[in-house]
N, C-alpha and C positions, 0 to 999 in steps of 0.2 A: 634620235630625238624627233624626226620630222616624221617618224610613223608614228609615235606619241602622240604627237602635235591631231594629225589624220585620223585617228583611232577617235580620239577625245572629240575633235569635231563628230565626226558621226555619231554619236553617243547623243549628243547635244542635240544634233537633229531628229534622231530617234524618238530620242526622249519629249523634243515638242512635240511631233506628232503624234504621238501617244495622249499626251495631254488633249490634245480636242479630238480622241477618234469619237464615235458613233455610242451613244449609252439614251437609252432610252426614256428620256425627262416625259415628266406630263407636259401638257398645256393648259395654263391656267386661264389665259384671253387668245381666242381664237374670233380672228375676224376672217368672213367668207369674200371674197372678191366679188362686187358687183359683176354682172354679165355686160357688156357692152352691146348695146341695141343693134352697130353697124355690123360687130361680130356676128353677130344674133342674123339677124338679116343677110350677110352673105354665106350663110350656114359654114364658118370655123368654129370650129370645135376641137377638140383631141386632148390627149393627157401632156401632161408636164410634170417633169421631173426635177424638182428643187433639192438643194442641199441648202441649210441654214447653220451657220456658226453662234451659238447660242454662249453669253457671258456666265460666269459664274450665278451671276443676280438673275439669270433668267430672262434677259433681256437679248432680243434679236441683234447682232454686230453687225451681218452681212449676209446678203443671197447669191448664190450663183444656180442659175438654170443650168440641172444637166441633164436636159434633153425635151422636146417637144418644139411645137411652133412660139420663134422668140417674143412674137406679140402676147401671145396666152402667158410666157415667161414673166416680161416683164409685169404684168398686171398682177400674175401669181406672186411674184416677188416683194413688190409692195403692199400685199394683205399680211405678208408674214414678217414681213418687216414691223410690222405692227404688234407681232401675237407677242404673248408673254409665257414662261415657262418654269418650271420649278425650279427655284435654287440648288446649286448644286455647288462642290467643291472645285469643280474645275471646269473649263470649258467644254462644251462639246459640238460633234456635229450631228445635225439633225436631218436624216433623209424625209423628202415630202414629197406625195404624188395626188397633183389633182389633176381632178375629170373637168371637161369643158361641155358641156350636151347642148349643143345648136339648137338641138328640137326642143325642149324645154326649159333653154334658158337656163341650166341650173348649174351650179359648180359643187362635185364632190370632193372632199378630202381626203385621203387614206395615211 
């Protein structure tokens, strides 16, 4: 009974995770992150690696940075906290990579 019990919970688990893996939604509202002047000035830069848990409705839930400078993170994080994305039937997560370019101020998305 208690490896039924075992079996069935990970089944359970599997199965949420399944529900938000990675499926590739559009973006309907994409906001770009302002460049920050002091950034700007002490020449930080670099890419940042975001993951985004997107609702059914297309609406941002949550960010976690995984990976880059955590200041560029957090700024990153809050633009996309923002964006909007195509409805879909289940949750998903959404991989993101932006560029920071000190020399020209500019933020890329990929």
């Amino acid at each position: 009974m208690k490896k039924l019990v075992r079996i069935s919970v990970l089944i359970l688990t599997l199965s949420a995770a399944l529900l938000a893996e990675s499926v590739d939604r559009a973006i309907l509202k994409q906001q770009t992150p302002e460049y920050p002047a002091i950034l700007k000035k002490l020449g930080i830069g670099g890419t940042v690696k975001l993951s985004a848990l997107v609702a059914p409705d297309g609406s941002v839930k949550k960010t976690k940075i995984d990976g880059g400078n955590p200041m560029l993170g957090e700024i990153a994080c809050a633009a996309v906290s923002k964006w909007k994305y195509a409805a879909a039937s289940q949750p998903s997560n959404q991989p993101i990579e932006m560029t920071f370019d000190a020399k020209t101020a500019s933020v890329t998305v990929k």
